[in-house]
DRENMARGU-142540 format. One record per atom (N, C-alpha, C): x, y, z; residue in one letter. Coordinates in pm, whole numbers, plus 50000, padded with zeros to 5 digits. Layout:
! residues N
XYZA...
This chain:
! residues 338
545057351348103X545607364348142X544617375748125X544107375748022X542627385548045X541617387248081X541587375948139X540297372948286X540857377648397X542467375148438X542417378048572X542467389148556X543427398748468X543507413248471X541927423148498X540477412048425X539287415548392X539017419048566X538917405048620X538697403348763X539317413148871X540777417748816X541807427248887X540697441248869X540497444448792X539847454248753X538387456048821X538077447548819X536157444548871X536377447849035X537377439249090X537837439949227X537957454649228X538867462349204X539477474249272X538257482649243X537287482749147X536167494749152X535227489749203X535167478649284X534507477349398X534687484549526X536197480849541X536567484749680X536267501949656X536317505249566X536297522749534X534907528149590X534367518549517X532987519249556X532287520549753X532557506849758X533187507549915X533487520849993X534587523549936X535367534550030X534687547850022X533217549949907X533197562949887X531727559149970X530897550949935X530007548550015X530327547950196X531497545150226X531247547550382X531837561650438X532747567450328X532617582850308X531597587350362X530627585450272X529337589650234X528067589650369X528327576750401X527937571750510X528117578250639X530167584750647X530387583950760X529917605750786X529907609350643X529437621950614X528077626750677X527407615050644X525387615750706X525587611350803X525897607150887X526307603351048X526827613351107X527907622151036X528557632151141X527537645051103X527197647450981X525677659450963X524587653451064X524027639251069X523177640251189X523277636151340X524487638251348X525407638651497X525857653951582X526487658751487X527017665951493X526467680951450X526517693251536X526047706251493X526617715051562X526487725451505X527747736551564X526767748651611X527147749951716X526807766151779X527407779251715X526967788651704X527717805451662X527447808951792X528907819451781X528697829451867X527377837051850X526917842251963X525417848851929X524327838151915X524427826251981X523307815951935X523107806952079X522207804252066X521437798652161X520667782752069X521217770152110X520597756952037X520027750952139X518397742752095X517647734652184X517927723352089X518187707652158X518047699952074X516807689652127X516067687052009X514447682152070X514457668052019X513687662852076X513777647252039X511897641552014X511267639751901X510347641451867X509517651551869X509837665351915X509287675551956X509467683252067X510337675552150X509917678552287X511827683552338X512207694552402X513887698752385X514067690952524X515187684652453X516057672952564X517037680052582X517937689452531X519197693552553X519327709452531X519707715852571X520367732652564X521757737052569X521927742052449X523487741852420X523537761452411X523877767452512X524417783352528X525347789952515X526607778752482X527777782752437X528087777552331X528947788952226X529307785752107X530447769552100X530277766752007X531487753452005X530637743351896X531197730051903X530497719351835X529617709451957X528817703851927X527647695852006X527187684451952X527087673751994X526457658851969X524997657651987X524477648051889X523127647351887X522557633351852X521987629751894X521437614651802X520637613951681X521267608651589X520477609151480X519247611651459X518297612951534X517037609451524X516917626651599X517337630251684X517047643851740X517177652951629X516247667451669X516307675851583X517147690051667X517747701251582X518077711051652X517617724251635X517377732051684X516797746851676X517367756451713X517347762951654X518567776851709X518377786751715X518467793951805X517837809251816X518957823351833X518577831851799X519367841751774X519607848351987X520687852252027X520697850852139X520887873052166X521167876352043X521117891352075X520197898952047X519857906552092X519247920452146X518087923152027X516987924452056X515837925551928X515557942452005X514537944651905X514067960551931X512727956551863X511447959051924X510177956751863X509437971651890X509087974551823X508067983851842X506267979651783X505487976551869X503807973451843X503247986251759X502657983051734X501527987851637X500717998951734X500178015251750X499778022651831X498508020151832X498158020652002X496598021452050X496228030652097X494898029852116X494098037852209X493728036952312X493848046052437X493668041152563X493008055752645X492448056852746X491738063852840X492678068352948X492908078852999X493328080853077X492228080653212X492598086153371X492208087053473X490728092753465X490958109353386X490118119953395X489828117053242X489378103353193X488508101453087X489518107252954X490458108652957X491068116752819X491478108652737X490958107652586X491158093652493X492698104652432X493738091652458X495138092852373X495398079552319X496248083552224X496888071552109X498878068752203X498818058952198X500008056452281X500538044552166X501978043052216X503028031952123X504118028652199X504728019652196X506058015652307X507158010252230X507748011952277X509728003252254X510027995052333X509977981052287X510677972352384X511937963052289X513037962152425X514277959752400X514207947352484X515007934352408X513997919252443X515047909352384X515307902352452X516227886952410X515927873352520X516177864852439X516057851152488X516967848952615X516297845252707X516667843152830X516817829352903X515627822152847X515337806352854X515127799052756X516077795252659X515667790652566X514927775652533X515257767852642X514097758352686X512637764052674X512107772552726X511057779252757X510477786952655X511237790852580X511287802752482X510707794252387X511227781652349X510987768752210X509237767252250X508887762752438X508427754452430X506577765952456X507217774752452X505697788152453X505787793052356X506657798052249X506407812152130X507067805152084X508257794752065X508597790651917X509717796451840X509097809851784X510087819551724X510167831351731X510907841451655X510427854051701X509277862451666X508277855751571X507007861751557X506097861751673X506347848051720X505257842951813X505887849951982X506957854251979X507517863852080X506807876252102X507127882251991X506627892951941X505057901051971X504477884451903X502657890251949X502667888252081X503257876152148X503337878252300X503237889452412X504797892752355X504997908752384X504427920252378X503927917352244X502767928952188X501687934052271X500947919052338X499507919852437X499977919152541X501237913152624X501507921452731X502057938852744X502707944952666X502837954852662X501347966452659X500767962652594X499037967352558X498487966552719X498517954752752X497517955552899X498597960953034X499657962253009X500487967653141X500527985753120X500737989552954X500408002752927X499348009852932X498338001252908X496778006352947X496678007353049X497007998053166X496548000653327X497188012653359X498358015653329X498898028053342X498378037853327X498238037553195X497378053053188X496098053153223X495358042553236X494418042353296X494118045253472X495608043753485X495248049453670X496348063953713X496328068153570X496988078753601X496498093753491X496418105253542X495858115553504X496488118753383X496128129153288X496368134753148X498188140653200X498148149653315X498758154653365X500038146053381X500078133753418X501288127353472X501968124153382X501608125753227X502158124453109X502598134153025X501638145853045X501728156152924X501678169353081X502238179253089X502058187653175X503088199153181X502468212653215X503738219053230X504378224853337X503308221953487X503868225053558X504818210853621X505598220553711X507288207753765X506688204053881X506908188453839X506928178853954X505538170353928X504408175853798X503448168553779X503568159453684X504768161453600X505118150853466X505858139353519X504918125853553X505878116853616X505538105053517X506128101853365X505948098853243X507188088553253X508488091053305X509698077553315X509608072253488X508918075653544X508248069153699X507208057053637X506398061153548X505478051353560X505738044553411X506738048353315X507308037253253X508778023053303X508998033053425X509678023353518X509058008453567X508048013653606X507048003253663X506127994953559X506067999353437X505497993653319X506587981853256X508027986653251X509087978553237X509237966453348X508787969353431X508957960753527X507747950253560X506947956553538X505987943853516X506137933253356X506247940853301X506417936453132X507667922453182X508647928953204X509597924153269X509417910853336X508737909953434X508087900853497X507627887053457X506537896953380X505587885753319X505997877153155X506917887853116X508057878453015X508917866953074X509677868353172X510557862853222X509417848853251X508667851553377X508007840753364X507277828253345X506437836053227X505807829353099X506547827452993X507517833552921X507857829552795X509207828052816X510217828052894X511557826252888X512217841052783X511547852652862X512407866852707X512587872352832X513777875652797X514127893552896X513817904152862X513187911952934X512917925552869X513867933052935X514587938452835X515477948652880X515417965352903X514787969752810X513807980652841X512987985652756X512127995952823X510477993752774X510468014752736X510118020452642X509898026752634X508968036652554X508828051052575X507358049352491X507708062652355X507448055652253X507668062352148X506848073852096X505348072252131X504548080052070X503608082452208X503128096152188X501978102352337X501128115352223X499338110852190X499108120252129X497728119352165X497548126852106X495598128952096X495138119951967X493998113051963X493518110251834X493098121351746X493088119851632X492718129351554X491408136551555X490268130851582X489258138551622X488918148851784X489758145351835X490528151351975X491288163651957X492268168051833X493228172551892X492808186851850X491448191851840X491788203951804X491328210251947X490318200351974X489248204552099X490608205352229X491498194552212X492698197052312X493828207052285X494148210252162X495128217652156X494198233052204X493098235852183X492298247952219X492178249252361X492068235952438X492718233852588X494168238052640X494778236252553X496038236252593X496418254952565X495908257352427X496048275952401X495318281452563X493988277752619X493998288052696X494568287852825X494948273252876X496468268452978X497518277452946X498138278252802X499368288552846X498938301952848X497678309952795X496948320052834X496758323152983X496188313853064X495918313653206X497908318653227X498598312053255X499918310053269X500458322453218X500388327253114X500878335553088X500478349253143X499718349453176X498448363053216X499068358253375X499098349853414X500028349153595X501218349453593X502168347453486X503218350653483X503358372253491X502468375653393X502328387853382X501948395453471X501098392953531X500698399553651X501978398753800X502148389053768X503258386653892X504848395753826X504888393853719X505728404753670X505428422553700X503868426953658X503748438553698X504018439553849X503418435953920X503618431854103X505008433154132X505648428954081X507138429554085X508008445454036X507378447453923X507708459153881X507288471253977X505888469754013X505398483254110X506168480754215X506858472054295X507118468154413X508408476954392X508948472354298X510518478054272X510848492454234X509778499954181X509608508254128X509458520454299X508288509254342X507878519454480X509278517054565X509708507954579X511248510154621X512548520854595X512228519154433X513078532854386X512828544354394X511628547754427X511008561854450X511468566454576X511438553554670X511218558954832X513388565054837X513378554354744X515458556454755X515498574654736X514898573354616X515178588554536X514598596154630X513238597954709X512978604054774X514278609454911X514328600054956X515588596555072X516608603255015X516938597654897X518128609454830X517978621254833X517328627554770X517418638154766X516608645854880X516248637655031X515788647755114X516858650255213X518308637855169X519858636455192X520318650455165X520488651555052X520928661854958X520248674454990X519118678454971X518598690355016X519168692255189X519238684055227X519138687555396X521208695355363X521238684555337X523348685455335X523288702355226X522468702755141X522768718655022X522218728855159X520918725755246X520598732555311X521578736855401X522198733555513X523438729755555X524438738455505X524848734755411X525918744955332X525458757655323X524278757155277X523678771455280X523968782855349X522928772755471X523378782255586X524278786155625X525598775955570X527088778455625X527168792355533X526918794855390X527378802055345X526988815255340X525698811755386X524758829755421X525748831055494X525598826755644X526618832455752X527808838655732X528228829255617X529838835855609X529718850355507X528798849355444X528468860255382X528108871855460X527138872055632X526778877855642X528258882255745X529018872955780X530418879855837X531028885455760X531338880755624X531638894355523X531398903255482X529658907355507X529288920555498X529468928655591X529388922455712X529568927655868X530738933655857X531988925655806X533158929755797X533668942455732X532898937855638X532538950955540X532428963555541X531188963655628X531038976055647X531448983255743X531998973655834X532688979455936X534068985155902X534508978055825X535848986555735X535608996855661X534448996855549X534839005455401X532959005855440X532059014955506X531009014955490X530289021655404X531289030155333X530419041555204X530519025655106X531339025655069X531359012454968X530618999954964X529848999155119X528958989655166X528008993255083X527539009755119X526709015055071X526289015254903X527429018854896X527709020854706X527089005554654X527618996554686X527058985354655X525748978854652X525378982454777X524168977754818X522778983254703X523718998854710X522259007854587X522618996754443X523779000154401X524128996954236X523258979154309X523118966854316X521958961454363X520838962754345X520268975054410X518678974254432X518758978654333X519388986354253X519128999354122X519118982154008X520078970354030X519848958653939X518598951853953X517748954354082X516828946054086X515528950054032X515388964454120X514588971054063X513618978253961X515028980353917X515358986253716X514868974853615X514278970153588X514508960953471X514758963353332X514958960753243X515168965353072X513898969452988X514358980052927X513628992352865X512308999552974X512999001153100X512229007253209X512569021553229X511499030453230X512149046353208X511039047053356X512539053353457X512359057553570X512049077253587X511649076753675X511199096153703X511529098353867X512379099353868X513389103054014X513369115854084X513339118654191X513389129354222X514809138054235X514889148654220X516579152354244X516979150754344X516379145654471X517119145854593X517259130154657X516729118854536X516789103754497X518009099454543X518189089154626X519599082854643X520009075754531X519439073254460X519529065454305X519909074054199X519419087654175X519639097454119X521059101854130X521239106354230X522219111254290X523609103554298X523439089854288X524459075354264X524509075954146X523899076854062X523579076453866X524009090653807X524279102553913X524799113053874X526109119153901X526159115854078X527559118854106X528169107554177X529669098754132X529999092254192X530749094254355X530539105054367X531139113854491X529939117954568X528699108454588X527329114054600X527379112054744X527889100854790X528269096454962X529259103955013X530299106454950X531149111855045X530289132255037X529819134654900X529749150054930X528129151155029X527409138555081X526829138555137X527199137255309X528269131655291X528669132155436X529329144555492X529819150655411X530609163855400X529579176355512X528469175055394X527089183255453X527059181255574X526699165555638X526099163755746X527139167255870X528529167455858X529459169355927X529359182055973X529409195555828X529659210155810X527889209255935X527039203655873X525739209655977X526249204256110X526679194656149X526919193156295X528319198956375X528909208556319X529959214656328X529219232256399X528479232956271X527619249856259X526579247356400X526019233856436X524639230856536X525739231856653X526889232056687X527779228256804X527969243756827X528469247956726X529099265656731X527799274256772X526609273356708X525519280856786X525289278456934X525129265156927X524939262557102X525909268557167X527059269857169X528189274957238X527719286357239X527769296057095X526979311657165X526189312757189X524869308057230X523759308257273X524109308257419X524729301257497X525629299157612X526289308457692X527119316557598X527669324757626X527059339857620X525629337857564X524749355557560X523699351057667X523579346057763X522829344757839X523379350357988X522369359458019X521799367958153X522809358658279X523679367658344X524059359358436X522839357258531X521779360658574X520919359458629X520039349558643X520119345358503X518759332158449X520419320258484X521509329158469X522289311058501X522619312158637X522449320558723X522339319358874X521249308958897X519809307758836X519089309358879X518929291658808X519619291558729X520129278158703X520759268658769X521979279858807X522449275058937X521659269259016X521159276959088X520359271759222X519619263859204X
């Protein structure tokens, strides 16, 4: 009885044994069978080196034991190279740098040229370098850096830099370039004083034609406003002239009127006038007594007791003639008669 129980015992931690070993077994068979994709992943599976299979969608995937798998990241990188130096058209040494935006496109292709993303990278690096250099190399200081409009054509000819880059990625290495842009545009340091002293007397020039075309503008506008004001007021004088005349006239029908009504008072007026114009302040006059000024400044009854006189004398000049008339020779008035 304690042998077989011994034997009962020996048996069952065998079979234990057994069951954990093909566990074990069936564990390393499905790890080298079996491999799983991520979202975001891109798997080559290679068979001594060389990729037999491409798996682009996430899920689980079969493999033969003996194959190996590689996996690549399938989203969006951002590289920026290291800045160079390059020549422009008209000889001008600048330091330039780029942005490129870049993912796996062929991942067959991608394994079997660059590998990983280092070896992408320098790829990228020396195509970006020789497609950016030709650029600026066949294009002026101006088409980059400039201030007059329509000469800065800097996303025109990074269009076409993307697009070759573009190209020759797709091609050769299985990467997309998605876009290409340029981070840095400068002078080297032993350059930039001699250019920025270029650039001070550019906005000098510019500014001094801005200015001048401003004065030009100003005299223009100025001689415009003069000729207005002139015009105005030769408007105005003509129209005051105008009135003027309207108003002498009516003045001179009111004096007319005047004196044809009330003419001593025409008179009276006219002196007290000249006596205002004449006279000026602290002026000592010497008049004669028989002065129409005198005689206005002495008696206000100076017109009428003057008219008085001239009446009484042409009254007395009428009455003589009459007797003078009447004492004459009938003889000399016969003789008149005849």
């Amino acid at each position: 009885m304690p042998g077989m129980r011994h034997q009962r015992e020996r048996s069952s931690r065998r079979t234990r044994l057994a069951i954990l070993a093909l566990v074990a077994v069936a564990v390393l068979v499905a790890q080298l069978c079996f491999f799983k994709v991520e979202t975001g992943e891109y798997a080559v599976v290679t068979q001594f080196g060389d990729p037999v299979q491409v798996v682009t969608t996430a899920g689980l995937g079969i493999k033969y034991p003996y194959q190996s798998v590689r996996k690549f990241d399938a989203r969006l990188y951002v590289y920026a190279p290291a800045i160079s130096e390059f020549l422009t058209r008209d000889k001008s040494a600048v330091v330039a740098s780029g942005v490129i935006l870049w993912r796996v496109e062929d991942p067959r292709k991608y394994f079997a040229t660059v590998f990983n993303r280092a070896g992408a990278e320098s790829r990228l690096s020396d195509v970006l370098f020789a497609e950016l250099g030709a650029a600026i190399g066949r294009n002026p200081l101006s088409a980059f850096v400039g201030t007059d409009q329509g000469t800065d054509r800097a996303d025109e000819i990074l269009a076409k830099v993307a697009e070759q880059c573009r190209h020759t990625a797709r091609r050769d290495y299985g990467i997309e370039v998605v876009d290409v842009r340029l981070q840095r545009f400068d002078f080297p340091e032993r350059n930039r004083l001699r250019v920025y002293a270029r650039m001070k007397s550019e906005r000098a020039r510019i500014s001094m034609k801005y200015r001048s075309e401003g004065e030009e503008e100003g005299l223009k506008i100025r001689a415009e406003a003069e000729e207005e004001r002139i015009r105005i007021r030769s408007e105005a004088f003509k129209v005051a002239e105008q009135h003027r005349g309207e108003g002498e006239a009516e003045a001179a029908r009111v004096y007319a009127k005047t004196l044809e009504t009330a003419p001593d008072f025409y008179r009276f007026l006219r002196s007290l006038e000249a006596s205002r114009k004449f006279v000026g302040a602290g002026t000592t006059l010497v008049l004669p007594a028989d002065s129409e000024l005198f005689g206005l400044l002495y008696d206000s009854n100076h017109y009428q007791g003057a008219k008085r006189p001239a009446a009484e004398g042409a009254a007395k000049a009428s009455q003589s003639d009459a007797r003078e008339e009447d004492d004459r020779p009938d003889d000399q008035m016969f003789n008149q008669g005849g």
